[in-house]
N, C-alpha and C positions, 0 to 999 in steps of 0.2 A: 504494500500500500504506500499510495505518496505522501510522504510528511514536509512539512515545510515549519521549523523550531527558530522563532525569536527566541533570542538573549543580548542581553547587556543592557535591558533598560534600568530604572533608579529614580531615586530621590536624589538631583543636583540643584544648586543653587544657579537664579541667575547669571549670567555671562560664562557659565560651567559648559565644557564639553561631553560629550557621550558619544560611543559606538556602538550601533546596533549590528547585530549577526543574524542573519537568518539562513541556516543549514538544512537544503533537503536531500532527502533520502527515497528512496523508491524507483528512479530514476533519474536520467540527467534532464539538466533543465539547460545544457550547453546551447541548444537548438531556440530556446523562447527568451522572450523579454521578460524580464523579470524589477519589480521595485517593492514601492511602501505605502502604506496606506494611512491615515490614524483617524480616531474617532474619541472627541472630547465630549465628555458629559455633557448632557442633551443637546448634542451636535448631529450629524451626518455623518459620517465615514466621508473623508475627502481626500480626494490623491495627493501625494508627498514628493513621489520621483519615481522615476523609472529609468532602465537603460538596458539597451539594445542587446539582442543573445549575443553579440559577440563583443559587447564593453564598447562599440566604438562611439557610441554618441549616447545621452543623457538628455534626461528634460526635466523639469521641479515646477513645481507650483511659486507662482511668487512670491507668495508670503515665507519663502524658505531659500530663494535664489540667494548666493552670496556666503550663507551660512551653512550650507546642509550639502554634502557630496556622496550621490551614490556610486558604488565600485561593486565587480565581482570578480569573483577566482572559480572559473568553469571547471578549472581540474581541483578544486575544494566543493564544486557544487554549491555556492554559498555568494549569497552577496549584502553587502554590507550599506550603512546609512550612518556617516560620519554627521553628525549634529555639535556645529559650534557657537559659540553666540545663544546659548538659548534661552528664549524667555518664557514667562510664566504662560505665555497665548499657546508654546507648544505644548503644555502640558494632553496629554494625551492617549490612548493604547494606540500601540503603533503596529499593524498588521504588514509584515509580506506577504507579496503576491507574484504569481507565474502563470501566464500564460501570452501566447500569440508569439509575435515572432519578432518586426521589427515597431509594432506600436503593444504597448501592455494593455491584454485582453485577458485579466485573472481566469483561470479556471482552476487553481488551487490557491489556498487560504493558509498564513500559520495559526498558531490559537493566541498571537498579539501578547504584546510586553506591556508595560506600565513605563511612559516616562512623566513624572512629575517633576516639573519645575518651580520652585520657590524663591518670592520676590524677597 
């Protein structure tokens, strides 16, 4: 079965950095797009970033341009959501996702981290 396992989210302070990981298993996901998701207390789930099955290109929602850099490692099966700068607005569970190829089209889910940030 395909898994898709967030870690590294936390309790940091404002202007504090964090790395999120999301490692799946079942499969490669070398061939699809892969990013993030996050969903704040009585919010939506709203897109975060995403980047191309083969790493070459990336795209972020604005309210994270500048601050936030997604990467992967196709032979770790794994890609990552470096968060710098962050403010208490990111506060949020922050979901990977995989699917589609060269725009992200989820058709798998992780079960989402916790990042809180405190002003």
């Amino acid at each position: 079965q395909v898994q898709l396992v967030e870690s590294g989210g936390g309790l940091v302070q404002a202007g504090d950095s964090l790395r999120l990981s999301c490692a799946a298993s079942g499969r490669t996901f070398s061939n699809s797009a892969m990013g993030w998701f996050r969903q704040a207390p009585g919010k939506e789930r709203e897109f975060v970033a995403a980047i191309r099955y083969d790493g070459s290109s990336t795209y972020y929602a604005d309210s994270v341009k500048g601050r936030f850099t997604v990467s992967r490692n196709n032979a770790k099966n794994t890609v990552y959501l470096q968060m710098n700068s962050l403010k208490p607005e990111d506060t949020a569970v922050y979901y990977c996702a995989a699917g589609g190829r060269v725009v992200l089209i989820p058709d798998y889910w992780g079960q989402g981290t916790q990042v809180t940030v405190s002003s």
